[in-house]
C-alpha positions in Angstrom: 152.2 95.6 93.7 152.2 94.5 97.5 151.1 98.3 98.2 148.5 98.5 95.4 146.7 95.6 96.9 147.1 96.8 100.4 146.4 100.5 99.8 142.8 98.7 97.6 142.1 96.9 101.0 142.6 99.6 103.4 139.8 101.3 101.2 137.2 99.2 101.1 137.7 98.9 104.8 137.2 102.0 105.2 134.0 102.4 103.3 132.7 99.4 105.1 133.3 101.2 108.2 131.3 104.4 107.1 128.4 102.1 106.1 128.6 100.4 109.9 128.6 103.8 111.5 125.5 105.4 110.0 123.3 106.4 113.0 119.2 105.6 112.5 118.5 108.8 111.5 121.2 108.4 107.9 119.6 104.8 107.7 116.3 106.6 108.2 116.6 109.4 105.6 118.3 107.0 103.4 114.6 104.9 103.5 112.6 108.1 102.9 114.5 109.2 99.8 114.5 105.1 98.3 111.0 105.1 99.3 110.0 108.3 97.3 112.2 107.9 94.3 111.7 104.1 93.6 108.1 103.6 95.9 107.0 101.3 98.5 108.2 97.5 97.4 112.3 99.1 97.5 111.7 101.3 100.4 109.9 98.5 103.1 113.5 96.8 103.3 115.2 99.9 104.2 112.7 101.3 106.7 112.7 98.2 108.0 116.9 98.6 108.6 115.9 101.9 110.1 113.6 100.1 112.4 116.0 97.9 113.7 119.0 101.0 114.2 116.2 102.8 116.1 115.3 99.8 118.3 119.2 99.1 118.9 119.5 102.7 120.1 116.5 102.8 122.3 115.5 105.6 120.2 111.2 104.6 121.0 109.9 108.1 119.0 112.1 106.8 115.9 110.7 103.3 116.2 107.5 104.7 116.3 107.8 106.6 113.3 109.8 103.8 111.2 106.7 101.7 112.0 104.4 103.8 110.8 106.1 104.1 107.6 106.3 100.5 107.1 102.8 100.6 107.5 102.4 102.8 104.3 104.6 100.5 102.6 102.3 98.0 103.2 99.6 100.0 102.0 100.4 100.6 99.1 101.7 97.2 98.4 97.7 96.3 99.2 98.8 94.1 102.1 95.7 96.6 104.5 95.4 94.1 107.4 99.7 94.2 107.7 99.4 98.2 107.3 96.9 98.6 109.7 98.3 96.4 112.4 102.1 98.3 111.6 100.0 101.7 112.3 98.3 100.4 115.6 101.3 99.4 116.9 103.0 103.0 116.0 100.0 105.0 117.5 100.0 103.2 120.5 103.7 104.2 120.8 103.2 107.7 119.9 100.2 107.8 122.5 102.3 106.7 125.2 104.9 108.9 124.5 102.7 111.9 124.2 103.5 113.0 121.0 100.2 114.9 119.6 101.4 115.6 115.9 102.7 112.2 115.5 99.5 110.6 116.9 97.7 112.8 114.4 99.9 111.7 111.6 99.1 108.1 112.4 95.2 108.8 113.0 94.9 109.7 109.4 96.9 107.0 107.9 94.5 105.1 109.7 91.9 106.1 108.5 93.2 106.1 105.0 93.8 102.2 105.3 89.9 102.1 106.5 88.8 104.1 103.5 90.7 101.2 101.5 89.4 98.7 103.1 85.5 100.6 102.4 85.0 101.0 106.1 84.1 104.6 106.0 82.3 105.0 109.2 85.3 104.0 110.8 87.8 106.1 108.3 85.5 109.4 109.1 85.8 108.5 113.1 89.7 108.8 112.6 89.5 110.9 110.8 88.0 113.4 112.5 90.1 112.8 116.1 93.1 113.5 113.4 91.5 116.7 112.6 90.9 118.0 116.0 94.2 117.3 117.3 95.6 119.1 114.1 93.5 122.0 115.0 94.3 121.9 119.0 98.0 121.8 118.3 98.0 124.4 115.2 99.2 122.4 112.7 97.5 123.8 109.2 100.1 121.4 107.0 98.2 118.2 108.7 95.1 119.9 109.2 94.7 120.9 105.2 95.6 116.6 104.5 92.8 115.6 107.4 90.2 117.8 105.9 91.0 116.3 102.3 90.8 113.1 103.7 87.4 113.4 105.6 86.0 115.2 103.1 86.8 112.4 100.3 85.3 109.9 102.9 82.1 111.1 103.4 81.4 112.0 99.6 81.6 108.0 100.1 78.9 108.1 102.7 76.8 110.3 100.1 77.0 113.3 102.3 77.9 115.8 99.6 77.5 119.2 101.4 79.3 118.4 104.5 82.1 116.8 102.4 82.3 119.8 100.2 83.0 122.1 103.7 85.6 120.0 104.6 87.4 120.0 101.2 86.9 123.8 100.8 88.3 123.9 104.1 91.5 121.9 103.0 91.6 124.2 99.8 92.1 127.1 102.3 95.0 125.5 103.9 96.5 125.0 100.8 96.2 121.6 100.1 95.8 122.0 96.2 94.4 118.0 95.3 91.5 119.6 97.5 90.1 121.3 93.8 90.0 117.8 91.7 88.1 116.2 95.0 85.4 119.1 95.0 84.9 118.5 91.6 84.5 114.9 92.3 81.5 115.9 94.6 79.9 118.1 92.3 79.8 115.4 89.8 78.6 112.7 92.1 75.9 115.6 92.8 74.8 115.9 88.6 76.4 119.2 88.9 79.0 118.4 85.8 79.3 121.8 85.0 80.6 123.1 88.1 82.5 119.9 88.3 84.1 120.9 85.0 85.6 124.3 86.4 87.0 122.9 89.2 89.2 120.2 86.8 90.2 122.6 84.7 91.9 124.3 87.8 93.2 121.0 88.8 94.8 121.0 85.2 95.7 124.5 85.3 97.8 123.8 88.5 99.2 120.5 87.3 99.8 121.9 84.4 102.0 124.5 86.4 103.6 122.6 88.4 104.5 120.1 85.8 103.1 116.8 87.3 102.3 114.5 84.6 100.3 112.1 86.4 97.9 114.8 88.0 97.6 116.5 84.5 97.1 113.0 83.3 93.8 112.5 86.4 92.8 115.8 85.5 92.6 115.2 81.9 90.8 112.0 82.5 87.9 113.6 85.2 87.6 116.6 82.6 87.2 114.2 79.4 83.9 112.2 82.0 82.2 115.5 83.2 82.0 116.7 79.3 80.9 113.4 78.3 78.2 113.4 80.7 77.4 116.8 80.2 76.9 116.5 76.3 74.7 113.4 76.5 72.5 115.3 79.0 72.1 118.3 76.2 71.2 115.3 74.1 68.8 114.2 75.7 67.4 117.2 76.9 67.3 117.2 72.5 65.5 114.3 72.2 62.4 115.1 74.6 62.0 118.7 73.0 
């Protein structure tokens, strides 16, 4: 019995011990997979643990970066003035350090917290220093996301043509959302049938790649641009 009980302790000591050793970058993976699998309210606790293990190691890149995704948490949680001042804070970090891509990531999440927040003129000027960064250092992955993202904006700003470039542009980088937000712009433009081919490839793809919440958007935009498109035949109708 005496060794049962011992032999139970000397176990759970153990696994206490693993947990204590984790370096920041287990307590930092840990907070991106919570974070993607359960969403931002379960995953701002644990990047905030990965904060601290990076600050206890010195470890100022993986601050940075643990800040800026606490930012995002906050985001999404619609706290924009805690997200914004978590982002600052990270890209003046990743400035100082010197690290470009980094300081391009944060640019754009930036900006995306101005777009919320319906400051566009600010979102595009972020936007675009994201972008050319991107572009200086070769990175198409950030580049195809910053072209989305200024594109989106200034369909905002009712500038349909140069936001349609940009998307394009993303769309030839591979960034796939790119072909619901083009037909967002044609629609915004009157041009529902045009919109209507680019959300059936949106569907198409989502379809594909089995994502039931873009198949779900796609559906939705499809359903509006058909809507709008049949009560313009009737009309058209009516006058003849």
């Amino acid at each position: 019995m005496t060794f049962v009980i011992r032999r139970a302790f000397l176990l759970a000591f153990l696994t206490l011990g693993t947990a204590l050793c984790q370096t920041p970058a287990e307590i930092y993976a840990r907070a991106r997979e919570v974070y993607s699998q359960e969403g931002a309210k379960a995953g701002l606790p644990e990047f905030e643990r990965a904060l601290a293990a990076y600050r206890e190691a010195k470890d100022v890149r993986g601050e940075a970066i643990a800040l800026g995704n606490i930012g995002t948490c906050y985001k999404f949680l619609g706290d924009l003035k805690k997200s914004l001042e978590f982002h600052q804070r990270a890209l003046t970090m990743k400035q100082r350090l010197g690290d470009r891509l980094e300081v391009a990531k944060t640019l754009s999440n930036i900006g995306l917290v101005n777009y919320e927040l319906a400051d566009f003129v600010l979102a595009v000027s972020r936007f675009r220093e994201a972008l050319s960064i991107a572009k200086q250092i070769g990175d198409k992955r950030v580049e195809a996301a910053v072209e989305n993202n200024l594109g989106m904006t200034l369909s905002e700003e009712g500038k349909y043509a140069e936001a349609r470039e940009h998307l394009e542009q993303s769309l030839q980088l591979g960034h796939t959302n790119a072909l619901a937000n083009i037909g967002g712009v044609h629609q915004l433009m009157g041009r529902n049938r045009e919109a209507a081919g680019f959300y059936e490839q949106s569907l198409a793809l989502s379809r594909s790649s089995n994502s039931p919440s873009d198949e779900s958007k796609a559906l939705g935009n499809l359903a509006l641009c058909k809507l709008r498109q049949d009560t313009r035949y009737r009309r058209m109708a009516s006058r003849e």
